[in-house]
N, CA, C and O of each residue as an XYZ file, in Angstrom:
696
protein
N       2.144     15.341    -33.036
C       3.255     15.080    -32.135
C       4.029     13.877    -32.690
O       3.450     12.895    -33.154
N       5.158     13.976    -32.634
C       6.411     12.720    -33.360
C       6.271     11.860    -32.233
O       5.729     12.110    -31.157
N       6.891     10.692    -32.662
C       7.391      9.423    -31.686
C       8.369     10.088    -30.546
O       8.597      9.682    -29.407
N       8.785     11.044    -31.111
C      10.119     11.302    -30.597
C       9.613     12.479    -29.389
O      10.128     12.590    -28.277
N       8.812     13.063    -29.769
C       8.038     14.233    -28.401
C       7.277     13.287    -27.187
O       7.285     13.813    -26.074
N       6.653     12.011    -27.289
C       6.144     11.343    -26.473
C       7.201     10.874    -25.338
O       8.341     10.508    -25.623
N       6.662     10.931    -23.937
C       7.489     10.251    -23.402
C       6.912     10.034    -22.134
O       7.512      9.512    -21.194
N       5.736     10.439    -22.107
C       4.197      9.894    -20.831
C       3.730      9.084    -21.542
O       3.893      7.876    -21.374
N       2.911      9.709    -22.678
C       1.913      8.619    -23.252
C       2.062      7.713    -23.873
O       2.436      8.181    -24.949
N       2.015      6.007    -24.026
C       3.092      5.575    -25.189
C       2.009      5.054    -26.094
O       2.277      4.362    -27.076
N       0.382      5.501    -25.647
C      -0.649      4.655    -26.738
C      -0.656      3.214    -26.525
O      -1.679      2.686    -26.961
N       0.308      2.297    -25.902
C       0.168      1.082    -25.458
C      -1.193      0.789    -25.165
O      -1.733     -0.164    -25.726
N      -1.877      1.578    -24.259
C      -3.407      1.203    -23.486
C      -4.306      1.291    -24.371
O      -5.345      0.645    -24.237
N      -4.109      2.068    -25.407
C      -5.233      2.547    -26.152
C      -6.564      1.501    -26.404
O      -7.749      1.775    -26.596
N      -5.984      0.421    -26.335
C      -6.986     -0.562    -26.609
C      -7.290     -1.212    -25.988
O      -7.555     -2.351    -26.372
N      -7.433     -0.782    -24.500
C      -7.583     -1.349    -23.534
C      -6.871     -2.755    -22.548
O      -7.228     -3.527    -21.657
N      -5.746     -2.481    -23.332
C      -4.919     -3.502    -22.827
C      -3.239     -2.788    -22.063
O      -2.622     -1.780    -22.408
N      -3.039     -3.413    -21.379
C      -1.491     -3.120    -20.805
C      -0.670     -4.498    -20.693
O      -1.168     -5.610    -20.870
N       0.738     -4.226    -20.355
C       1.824     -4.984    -20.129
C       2.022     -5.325    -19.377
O       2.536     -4.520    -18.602
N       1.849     -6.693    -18.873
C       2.734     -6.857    -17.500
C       4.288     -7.167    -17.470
O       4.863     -7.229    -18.557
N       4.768     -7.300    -16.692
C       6.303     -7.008    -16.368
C       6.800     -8.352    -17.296
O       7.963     -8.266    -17.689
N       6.109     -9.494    -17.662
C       6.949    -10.358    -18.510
C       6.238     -9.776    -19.760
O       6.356    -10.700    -20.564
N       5.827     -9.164    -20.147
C       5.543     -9.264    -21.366
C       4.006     -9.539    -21.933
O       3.576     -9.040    -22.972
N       3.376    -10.284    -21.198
C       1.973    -10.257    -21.766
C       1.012     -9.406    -21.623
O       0.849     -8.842    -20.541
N       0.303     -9.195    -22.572
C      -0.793     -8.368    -22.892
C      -2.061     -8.930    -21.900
O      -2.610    -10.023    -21.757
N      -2.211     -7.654    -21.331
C      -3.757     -8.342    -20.578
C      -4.734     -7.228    -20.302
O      -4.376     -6.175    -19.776
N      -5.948     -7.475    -20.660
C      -7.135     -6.082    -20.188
C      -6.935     -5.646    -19.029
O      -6.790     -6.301    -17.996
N      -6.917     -3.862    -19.262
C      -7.029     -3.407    -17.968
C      -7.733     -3.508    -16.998
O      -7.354     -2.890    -16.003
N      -9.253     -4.462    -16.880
C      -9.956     -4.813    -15.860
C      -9.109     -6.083    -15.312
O      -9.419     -6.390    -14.161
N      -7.977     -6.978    -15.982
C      -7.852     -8.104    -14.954
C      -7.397     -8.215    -13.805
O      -6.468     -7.520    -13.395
N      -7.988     -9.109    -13.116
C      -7.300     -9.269    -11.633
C      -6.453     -8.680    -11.311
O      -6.546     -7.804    -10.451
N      -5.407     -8.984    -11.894
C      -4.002     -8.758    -11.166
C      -3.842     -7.248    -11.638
O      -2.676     -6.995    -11.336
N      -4.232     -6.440    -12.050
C      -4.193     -5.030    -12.560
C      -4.918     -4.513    -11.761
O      -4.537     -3.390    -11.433
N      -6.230     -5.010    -11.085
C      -6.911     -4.430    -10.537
C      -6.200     -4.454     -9.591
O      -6.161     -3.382     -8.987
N      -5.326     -5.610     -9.008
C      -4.748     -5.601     -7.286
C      -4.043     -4.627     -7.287
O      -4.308     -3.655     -6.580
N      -2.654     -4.693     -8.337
C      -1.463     -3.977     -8.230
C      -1.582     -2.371     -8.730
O      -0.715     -1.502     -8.630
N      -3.200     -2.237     -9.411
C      -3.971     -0.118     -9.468
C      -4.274     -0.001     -7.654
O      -3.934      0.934     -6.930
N      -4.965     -1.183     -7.274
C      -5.182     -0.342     -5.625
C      -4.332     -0.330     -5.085
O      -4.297      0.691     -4.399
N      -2.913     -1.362     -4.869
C      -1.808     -1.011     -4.288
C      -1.205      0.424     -4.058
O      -0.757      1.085     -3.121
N      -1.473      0.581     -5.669
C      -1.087      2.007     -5.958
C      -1.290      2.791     -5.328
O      -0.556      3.631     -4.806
N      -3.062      2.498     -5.264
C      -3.951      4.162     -4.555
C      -3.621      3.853     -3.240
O      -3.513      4.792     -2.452
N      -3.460      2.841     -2.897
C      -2.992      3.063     -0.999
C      -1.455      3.339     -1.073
O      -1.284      4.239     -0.251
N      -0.620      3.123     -1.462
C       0.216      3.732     -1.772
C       0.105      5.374     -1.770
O       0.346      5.951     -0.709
N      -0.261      6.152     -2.952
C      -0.318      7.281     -2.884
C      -1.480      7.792     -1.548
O      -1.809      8.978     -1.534
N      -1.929      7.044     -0.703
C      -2.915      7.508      0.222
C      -1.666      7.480      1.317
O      -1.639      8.388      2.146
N      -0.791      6.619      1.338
C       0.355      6.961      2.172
C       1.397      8.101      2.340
O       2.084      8.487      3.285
N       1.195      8.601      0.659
C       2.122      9.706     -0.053
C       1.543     11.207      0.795
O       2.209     12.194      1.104
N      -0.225     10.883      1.061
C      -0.612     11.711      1.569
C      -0.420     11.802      3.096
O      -0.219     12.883      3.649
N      -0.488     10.643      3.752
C      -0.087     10.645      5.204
C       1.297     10.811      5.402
O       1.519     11.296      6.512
N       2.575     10.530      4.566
C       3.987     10.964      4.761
C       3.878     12.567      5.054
O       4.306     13.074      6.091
N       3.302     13.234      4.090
C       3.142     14.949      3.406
C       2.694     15.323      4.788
O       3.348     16.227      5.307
N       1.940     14.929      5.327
C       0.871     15.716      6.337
C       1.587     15.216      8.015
O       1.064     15.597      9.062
N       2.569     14.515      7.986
C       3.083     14.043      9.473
C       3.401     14.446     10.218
O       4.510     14.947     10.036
N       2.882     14.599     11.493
C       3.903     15.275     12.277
C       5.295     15.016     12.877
O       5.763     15.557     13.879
N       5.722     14.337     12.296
C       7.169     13.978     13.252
C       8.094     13.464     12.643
O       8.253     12.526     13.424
N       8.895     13.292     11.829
C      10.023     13.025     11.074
C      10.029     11.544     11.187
O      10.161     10.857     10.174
N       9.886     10.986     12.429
C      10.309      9.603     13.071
C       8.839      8.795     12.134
O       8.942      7.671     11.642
N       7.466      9.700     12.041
C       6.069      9.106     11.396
C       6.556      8.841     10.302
O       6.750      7.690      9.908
N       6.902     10.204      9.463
C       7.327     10.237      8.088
C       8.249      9.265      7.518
O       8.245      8.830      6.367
N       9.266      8.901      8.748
C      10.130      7.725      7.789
C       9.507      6.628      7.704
O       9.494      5.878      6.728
N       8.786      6.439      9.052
C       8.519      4.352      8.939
C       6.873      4.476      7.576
O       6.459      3.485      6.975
N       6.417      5.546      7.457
C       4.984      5.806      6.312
C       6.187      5.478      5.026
O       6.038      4.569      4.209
N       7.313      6.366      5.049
C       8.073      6.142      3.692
C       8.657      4.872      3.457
O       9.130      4.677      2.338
N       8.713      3.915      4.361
C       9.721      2.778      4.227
C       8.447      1.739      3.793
O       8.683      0.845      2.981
N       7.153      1.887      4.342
C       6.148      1.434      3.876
C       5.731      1.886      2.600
O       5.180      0.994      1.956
N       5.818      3.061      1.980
C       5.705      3.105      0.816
C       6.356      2.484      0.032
O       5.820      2.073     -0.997
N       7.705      2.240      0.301
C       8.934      1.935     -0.730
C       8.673      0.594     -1.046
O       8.615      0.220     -2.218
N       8.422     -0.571      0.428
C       7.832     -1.568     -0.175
C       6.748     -2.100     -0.982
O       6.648     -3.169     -1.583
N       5.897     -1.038     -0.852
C       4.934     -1.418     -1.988
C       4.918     -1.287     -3.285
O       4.101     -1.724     -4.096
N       6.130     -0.485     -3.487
C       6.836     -0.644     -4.877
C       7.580     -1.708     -5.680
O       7.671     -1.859     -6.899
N       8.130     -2.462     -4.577
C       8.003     -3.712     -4.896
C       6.950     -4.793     -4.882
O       7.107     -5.791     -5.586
N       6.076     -4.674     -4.253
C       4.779     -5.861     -4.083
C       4.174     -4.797     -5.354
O       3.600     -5.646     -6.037
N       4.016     -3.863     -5.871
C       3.586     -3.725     -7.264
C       4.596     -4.322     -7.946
O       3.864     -5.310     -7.900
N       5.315     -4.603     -8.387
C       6.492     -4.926     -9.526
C       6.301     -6.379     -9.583
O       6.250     -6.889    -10.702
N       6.189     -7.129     -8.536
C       6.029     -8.567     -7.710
C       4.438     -8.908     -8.422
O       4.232    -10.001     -8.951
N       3.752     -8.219     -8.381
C       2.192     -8.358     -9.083
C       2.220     -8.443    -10.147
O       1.714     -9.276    -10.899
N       2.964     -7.377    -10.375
C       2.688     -7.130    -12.201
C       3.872     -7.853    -13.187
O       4.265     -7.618    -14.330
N       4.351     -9.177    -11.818
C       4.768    -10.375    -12.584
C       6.493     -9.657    -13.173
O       7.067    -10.295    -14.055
N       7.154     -8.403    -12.634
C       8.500     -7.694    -13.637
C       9.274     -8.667    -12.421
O       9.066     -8.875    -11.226
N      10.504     -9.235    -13.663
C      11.515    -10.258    -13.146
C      12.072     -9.668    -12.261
O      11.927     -8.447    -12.298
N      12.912    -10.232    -11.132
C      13.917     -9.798    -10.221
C      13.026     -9.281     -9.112
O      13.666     -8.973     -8.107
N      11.716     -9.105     -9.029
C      10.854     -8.540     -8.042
C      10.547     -9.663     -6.726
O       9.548    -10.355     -6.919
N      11.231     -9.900     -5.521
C      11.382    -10.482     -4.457
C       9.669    -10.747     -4.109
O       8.892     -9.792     -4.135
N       9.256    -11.983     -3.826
C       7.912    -12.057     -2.971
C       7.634    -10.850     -1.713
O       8.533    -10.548     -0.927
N       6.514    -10.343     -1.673
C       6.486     -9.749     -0.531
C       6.639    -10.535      0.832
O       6.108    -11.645      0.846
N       7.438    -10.027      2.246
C       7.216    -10.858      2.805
C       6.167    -10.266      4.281
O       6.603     -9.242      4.807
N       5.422    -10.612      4.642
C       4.361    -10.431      5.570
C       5.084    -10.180      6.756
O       4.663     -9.285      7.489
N       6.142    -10.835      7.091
C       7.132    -10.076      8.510
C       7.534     -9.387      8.475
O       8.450     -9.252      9.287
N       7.285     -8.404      7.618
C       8.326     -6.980      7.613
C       6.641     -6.137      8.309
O       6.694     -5.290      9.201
N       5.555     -6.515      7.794
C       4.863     -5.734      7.941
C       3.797     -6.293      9.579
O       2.742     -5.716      9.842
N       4.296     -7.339     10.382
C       4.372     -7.461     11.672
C       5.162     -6.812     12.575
O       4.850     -6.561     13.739
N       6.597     -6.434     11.811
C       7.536     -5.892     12.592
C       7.042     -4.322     12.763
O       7.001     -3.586     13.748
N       6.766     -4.175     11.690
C       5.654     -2.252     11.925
C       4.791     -2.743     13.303
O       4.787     -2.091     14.347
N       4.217     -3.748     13.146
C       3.148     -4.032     14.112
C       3.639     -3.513     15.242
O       3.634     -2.462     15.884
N       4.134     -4.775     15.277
C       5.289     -4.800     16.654
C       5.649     -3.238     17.455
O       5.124     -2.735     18.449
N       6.637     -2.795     16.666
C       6.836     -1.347     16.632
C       5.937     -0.862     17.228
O       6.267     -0.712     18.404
N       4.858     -0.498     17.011
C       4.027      0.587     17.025
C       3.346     -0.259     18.696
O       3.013      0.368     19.702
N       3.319     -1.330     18.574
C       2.775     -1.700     19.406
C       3.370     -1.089     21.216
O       2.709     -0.718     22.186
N       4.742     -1.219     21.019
C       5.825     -0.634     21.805
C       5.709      0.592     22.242
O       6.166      0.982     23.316
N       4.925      1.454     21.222
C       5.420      2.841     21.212
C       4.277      3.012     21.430
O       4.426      4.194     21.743
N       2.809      2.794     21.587
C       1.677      3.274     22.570
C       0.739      1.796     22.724
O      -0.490      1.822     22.799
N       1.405      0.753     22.750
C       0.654      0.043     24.126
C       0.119     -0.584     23.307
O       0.318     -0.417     22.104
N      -1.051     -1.841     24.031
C      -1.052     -2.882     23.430
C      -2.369     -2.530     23.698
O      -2.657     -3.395     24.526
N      -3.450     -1.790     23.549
C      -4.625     -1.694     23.494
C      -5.401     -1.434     22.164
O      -5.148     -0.470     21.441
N      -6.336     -2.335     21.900
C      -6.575     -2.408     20.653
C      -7.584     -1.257     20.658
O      -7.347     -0.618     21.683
N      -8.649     -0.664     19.959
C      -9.382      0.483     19.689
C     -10.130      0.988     18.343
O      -9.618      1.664     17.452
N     -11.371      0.536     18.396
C     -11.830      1.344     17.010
C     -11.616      2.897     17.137
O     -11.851      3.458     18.207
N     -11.258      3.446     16.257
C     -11.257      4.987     16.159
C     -12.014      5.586     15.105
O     -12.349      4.799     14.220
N     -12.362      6.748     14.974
C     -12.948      7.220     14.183
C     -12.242      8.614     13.212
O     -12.235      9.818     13.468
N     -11.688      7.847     12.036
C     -10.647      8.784     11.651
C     -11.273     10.215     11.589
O     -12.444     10.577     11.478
N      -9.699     11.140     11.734
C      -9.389     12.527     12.308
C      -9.010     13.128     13.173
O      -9.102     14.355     13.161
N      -8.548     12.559     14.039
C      -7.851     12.754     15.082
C      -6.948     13.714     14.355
O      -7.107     14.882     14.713
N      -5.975     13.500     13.356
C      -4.862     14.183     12.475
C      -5.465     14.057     11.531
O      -6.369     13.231     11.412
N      -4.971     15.122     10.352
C      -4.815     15.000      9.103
C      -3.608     13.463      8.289
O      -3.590     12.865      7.213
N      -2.864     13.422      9.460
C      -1.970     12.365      8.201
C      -2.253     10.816      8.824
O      -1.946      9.829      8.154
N      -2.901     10.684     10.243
C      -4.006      9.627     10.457
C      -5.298      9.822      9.502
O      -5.359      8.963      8.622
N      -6.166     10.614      9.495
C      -7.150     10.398      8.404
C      -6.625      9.666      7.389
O      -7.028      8.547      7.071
N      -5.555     10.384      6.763
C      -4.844      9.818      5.259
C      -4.425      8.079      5.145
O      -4.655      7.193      4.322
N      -3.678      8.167      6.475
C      -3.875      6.529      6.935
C      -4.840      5.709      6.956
O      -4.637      4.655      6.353
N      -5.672      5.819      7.375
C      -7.245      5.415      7.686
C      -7.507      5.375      5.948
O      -7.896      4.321      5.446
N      -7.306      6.391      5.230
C      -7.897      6.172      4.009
C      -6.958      4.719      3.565
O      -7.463      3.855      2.848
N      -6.044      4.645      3.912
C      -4.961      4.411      2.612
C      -5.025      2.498      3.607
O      -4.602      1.479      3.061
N      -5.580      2.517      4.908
C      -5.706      1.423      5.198
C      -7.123      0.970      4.333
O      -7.116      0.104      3.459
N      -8.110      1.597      4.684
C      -9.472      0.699      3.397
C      -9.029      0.624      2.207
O      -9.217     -0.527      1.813
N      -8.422      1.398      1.243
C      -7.862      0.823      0.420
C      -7.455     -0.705      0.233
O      -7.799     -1.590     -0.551
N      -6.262     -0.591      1.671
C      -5.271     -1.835      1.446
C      -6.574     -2.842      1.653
O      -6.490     -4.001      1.247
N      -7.633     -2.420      2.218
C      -8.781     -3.859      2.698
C      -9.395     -4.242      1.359
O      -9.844     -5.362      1.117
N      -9.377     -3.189      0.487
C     -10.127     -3.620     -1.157
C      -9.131     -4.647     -1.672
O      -9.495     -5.797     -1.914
N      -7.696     -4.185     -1.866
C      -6.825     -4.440     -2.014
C      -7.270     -6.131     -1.521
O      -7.774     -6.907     -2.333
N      -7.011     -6.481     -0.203
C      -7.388     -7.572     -0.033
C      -8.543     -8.660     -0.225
O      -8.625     -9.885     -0.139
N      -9.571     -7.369     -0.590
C     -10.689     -8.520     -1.510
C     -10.237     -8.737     -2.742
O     -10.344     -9.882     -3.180
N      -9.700     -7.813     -3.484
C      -9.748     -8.157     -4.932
C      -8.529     -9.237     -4.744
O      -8.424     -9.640     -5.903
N      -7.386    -10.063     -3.864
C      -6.814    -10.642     -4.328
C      -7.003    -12.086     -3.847
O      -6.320    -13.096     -4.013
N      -8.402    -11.806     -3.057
C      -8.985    -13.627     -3.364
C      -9.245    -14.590     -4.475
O      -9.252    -15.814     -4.610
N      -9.412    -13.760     -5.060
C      -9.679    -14.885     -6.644
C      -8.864    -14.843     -6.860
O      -8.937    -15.654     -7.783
N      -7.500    -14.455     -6.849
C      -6.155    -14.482     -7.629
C      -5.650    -15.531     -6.752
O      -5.102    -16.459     -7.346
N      -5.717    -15.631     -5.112
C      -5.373    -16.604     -4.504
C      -6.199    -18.130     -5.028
O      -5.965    -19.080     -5.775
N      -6.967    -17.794     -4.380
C      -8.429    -18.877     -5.103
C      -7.484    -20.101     -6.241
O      -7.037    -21.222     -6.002
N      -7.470    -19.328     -7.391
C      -7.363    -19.513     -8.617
C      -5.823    -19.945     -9.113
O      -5.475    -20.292    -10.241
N      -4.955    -19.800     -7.809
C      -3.416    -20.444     -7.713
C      -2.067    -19.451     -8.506
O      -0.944    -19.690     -8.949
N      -3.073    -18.091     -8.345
C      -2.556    -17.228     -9.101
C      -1.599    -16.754     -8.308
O      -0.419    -16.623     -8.634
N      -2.186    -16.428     -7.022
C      -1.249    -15.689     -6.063
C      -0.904    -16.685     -5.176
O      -1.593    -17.668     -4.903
N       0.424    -16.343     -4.636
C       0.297    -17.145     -3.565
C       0.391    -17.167     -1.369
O       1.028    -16.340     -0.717
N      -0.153    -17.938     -0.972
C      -0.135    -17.869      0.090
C       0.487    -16.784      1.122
O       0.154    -16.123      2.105
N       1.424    -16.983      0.410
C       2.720    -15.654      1.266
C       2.503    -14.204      0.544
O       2.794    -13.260      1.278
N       2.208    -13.982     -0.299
C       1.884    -13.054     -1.048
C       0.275    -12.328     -0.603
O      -0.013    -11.131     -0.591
N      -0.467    -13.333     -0.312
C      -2.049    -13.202      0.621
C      -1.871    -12.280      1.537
O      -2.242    -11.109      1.614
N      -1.042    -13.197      2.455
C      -0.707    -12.451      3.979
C       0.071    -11.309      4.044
O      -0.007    -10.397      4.867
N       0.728    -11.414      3.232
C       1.112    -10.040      3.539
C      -0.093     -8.905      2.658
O       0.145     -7.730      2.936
N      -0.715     -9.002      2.152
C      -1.495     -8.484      1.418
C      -2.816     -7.835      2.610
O      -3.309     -6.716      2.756
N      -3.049     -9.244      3.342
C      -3.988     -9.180      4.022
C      -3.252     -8.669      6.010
O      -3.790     -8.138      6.982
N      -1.978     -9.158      5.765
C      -1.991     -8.238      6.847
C      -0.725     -6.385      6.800
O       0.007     -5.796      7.595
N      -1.154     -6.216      5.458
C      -1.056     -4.519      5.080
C      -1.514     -3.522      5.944
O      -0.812     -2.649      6.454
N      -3.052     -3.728      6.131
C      -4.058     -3.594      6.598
C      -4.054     -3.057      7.806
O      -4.702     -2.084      8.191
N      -3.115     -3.883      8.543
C      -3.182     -4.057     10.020
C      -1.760     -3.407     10.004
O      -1.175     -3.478     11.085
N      -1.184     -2.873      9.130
C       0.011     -1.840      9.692
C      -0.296     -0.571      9.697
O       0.151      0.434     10.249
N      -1.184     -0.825      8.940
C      -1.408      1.010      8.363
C      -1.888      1.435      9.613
O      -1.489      2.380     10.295
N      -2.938      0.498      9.875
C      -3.615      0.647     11.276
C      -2.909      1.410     12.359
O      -2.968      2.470     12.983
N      -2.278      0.411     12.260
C      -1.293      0.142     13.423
C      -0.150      1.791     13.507
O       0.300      2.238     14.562
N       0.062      2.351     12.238
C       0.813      3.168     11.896
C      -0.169      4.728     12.101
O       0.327      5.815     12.397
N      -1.532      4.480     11.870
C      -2.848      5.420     12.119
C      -2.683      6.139     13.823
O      -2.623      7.245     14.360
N      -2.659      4.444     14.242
C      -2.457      5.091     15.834
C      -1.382      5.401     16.348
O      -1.346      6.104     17.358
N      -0.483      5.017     15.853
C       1.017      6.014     16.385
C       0.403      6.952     15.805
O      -0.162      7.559     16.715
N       0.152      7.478     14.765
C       0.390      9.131     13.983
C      -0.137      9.628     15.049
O       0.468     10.402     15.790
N      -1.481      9.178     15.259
C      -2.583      9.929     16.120
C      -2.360     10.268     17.513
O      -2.849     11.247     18.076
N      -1.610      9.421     18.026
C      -0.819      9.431     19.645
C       0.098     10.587     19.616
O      -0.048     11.461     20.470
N       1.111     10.698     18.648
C       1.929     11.566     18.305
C       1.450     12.996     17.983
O       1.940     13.977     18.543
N       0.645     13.061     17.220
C       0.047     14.463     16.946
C      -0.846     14.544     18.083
O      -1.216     15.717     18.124
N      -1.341     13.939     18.958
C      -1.747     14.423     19.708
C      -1.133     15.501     21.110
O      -1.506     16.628     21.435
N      -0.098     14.627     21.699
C       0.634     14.634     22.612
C       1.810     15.900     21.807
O       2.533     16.485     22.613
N       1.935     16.191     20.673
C       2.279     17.741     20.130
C       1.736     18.712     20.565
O       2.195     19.672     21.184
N       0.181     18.340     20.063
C      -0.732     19.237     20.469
C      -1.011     20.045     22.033
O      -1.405     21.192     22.243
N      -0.628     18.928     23.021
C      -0.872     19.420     24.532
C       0.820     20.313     24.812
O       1.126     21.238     25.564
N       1.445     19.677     24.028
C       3.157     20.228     24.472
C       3.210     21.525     24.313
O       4.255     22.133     24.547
């Protein structure tokens, strides 16, 4: 295959190393690769709860949450022009949801829905997500504002689990 047929693979990794957004070379086990790969997978665990929603109104606020995590990856992986994440966007989901079935808190046991399960997945994720970016905090790597919103991800998805689940439910009896 020519240089010129490639245009997935670029062999960059081959040696176990990747790029971050300025330019430096760093092993694919480091920190900050590891944060901004699980971002990812909760990310695409969202891709799966958008797909599976019942209600157009679920599907947008799951997509507007996806979109930002496209930036808090870009923001990780250190690429210029990438805005800090900010942790009040992802209170204001709170908020939201809070409005829209009540202020009662609740362990659940995902399945209620298929695109709550997916939530539920894509929230433990975001909780790995938040272990792996203690040492990056720790270590003055990350910072404070970047934490919290990190650490309160978590608590939207949640938060976004039980709307789905309220919603597909109350379909279900209609």
């Amino acid at each position: 295959m020519s240089d010129k047929e490639i245009w997935i693979t670029t062999r960059g990794g081959d040696s176990g190393t990747t790029s971050l957004g300025d330019g430096t070379r760093v092993g694919k086990d480091h920190p900050r690769v590891e944060l901004y790969g699980t971002i990812d997978e909760c990310q695409a665990a969202l891709g799966l709860a958008r797909a599976t929603a019942c209600a157009p109104e679920l599907s947008e606020s799951i997509l507007k949450l996806e979109t930002s995590l496209y930036g808090v990856m870009g923001y990780l992986a250190l690429f210029p022009r990438q805005k800090e994440p900010d942790p009040e966007t992802l209170d204001a989901v709170v908020l939201n949801v809070k409005n829209i079935v009540g202020t009662r808190f609740q362990f659940v046991r995902p399945g209620d829905s298929l695109s709550g399960a997916a939530l539920h997945l894509a929230r433990t994720i975001s909780r790995r997500a938040e272990r792996l970016a203690v040492p990056l905090l720790r270590d003055g790597e990350l910072s404070e504002q970047t934490f919290a919103y990190i650490n309160r991800l978590s608590d939207a998805i949640y938060a976004l689990s039980l709307w789905t689940d309220h919603v597909c439910r109350n379909q279900d009896k209609a």
